[in-house]
C-alpha positions in Angstrom: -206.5 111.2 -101.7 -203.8 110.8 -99.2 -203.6 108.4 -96.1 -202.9 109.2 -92.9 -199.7 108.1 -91.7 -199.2 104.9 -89.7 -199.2 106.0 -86.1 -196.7 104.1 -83.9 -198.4 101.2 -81.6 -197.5 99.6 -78.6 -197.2 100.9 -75.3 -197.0 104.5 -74.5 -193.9 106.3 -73.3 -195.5 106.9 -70.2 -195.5 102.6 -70.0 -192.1 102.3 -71.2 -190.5 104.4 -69.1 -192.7 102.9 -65.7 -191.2 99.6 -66.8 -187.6 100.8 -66.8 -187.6 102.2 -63.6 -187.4 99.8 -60.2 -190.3 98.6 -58.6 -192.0 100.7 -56.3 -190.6 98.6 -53.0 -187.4 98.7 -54.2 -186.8 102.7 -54.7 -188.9 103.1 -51.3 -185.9 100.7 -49.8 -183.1 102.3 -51.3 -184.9 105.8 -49.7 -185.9 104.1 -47.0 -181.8 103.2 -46.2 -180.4 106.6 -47.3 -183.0 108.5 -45.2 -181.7 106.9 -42.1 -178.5 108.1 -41.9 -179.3 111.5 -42.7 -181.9 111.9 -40.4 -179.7 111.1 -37.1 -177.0 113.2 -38.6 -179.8 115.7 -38.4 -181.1 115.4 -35.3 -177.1 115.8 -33.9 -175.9 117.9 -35.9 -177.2 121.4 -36.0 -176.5 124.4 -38.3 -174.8 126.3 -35.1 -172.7 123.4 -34.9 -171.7 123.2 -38.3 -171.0 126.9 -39.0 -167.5 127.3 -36.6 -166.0 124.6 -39.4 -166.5 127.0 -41.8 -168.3 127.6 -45.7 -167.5 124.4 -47.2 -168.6 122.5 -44.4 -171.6 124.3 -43.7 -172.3 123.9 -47.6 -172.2 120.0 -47.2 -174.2 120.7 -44.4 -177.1 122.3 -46.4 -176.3 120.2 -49.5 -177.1 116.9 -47.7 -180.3 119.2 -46.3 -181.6 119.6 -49.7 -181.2 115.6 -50.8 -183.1 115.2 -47.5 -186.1 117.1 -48.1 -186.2 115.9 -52.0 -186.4 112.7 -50.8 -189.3 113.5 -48.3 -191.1 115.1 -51.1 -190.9 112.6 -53.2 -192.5 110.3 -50.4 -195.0 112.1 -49.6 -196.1 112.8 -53.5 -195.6 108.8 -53.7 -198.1 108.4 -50.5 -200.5 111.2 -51.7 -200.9 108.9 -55.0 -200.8 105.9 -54.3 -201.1 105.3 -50.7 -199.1 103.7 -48.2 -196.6 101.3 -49.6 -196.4 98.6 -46.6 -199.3 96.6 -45.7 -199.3 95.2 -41.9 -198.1 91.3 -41.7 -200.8 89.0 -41.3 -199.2 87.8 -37.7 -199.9 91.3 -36.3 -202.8 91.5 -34.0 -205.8 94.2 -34.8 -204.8 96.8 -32.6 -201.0 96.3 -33.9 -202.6 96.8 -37.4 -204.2 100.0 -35.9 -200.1 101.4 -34.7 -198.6 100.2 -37.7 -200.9 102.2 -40.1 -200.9 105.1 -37.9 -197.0 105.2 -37.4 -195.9 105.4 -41.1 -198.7 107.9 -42.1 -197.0 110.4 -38.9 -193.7 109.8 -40.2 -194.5 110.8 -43.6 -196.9 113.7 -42.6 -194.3 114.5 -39.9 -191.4 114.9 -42.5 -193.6 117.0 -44.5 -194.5 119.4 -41.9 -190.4 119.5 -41.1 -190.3 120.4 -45.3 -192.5 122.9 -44.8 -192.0 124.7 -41.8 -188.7 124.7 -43.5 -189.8 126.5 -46.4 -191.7 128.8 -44.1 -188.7 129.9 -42.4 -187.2 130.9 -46.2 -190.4 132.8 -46.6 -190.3 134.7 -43.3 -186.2 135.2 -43.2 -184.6 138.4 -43.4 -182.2 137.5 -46.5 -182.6 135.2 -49.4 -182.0 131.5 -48.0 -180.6 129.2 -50.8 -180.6 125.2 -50.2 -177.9 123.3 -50.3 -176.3 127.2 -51.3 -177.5 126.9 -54.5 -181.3 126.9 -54.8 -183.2 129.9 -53.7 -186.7 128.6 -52.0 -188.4 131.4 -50.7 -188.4 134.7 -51.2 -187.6 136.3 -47.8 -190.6 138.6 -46.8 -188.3 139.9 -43.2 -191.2 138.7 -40.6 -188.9 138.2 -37.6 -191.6 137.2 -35.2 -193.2 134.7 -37.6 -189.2 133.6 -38.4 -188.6 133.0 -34.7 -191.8 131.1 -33.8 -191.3 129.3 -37.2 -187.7 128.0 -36.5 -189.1 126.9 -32.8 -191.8 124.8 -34.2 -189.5 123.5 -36.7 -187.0 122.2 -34.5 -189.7 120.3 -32.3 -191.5 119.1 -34.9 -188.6 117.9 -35.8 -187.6 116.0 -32.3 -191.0 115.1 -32.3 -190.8 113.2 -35.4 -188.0 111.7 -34.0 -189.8 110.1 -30.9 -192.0 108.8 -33.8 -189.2 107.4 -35.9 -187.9 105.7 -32.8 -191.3 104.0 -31.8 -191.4 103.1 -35.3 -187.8 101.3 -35.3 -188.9 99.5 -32.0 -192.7 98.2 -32.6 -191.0 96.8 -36.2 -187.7 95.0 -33.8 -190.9 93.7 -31.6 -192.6 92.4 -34.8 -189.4 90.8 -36.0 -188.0 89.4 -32.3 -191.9 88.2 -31.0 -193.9 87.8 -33.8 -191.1 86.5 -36.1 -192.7 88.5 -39.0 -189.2 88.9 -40.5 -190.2 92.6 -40.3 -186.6 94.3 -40.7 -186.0 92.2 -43.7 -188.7 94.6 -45.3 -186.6 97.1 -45.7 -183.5 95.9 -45.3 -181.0 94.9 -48.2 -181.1 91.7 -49.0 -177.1 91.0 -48.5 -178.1 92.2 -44.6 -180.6 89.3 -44.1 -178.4 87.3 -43.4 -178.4 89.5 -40.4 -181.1 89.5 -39.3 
């Protein structure tokens, strides 16, 4: 009669790989800091503007575009499992604790929408869009009314979620300056504390 071989014990590799990667804060912070920068450069800098430079600037242009919106995905999959990663300070005030909750879920629901109204406008174009020039993401069903309205709500969604970004950077200064939370250590690096 034969055995059944040993099977290997320990922790899955589901386990072993969770404990090689960062903790969740940490990857959220290093997002969190690379986000920042790309979304002013975003909010400035248009495609119409970029496109008199040239292909190879206009390719950067849409590159940066596509590490963008991976990033927001992979946010908002992060929120949609396990919730929102910040918990409000115990100096802030109920109806502060109210704002605070309500300001990170818009961002995150925000940059989503500007994700997908993005992918809509793929969907609806006329010719086969590819981000960053090199990854088809819709196929292009030539709806130029829906393309139209869809690239108007884009862009002000997209200025909307930056009044909501900018709220957000100010009620977390008032945190740090009047409730002296050390909010905007948070996020921040650590070699910036000294900083702030």
């Amino acid at each position: 009669m034969t055995t059944a071989p040993d099977l290997p014990t320990g922790p899955s590799w589901t386990a072993r790989l969770h404990a090689r990667m960062p903790a969740r804060r940490t990857w959220l912070k290093a997002m969190h800091g690379a986000m920042i920068p790309m979304f002013i450069w975003f909010l400035v800098v248009t495609p119409a503007d970029v496109v008199p430079l040239g292909p190879a600037a206009f390719q950067a242009h849409s590159l940066l575009a596509l590490v963008f919106v991976t990033m927001v995905l992979v946010w908002y999959a992060d929120y949609l499992r396990r919730g929102l990663a910040g918990r409000p300070g115990p100096k802030l005030p109920p109806a502060a604790r109210v704002v605070h909750r309500w300001l990170h879920i818009s961002l995150i629901w925000g940059l989503f929408g500007v994700a997908l109204t993005g992918f809509l406008l793929g969907l609806t174009s006329e010719r086969l869009l590819k981000a960053g020039g090199i990854l088809p993401f819709a196929p292009p069903l030539d709806f130029k009314a829906a393309n139209a309205f869809i690239g108007k709500v884009h862009i002000y969604e997209y200025y909307l979620v930056a009044v909501i970004a900018a709220f957000h950077a100010l009620f977390h200064i008032w945190r740090h300056t009047a409730l002296r939370d050390n909010a905007l250590r948070i996020m921040a690096p650590k070699r910036w504390h000294k900083y702030l």
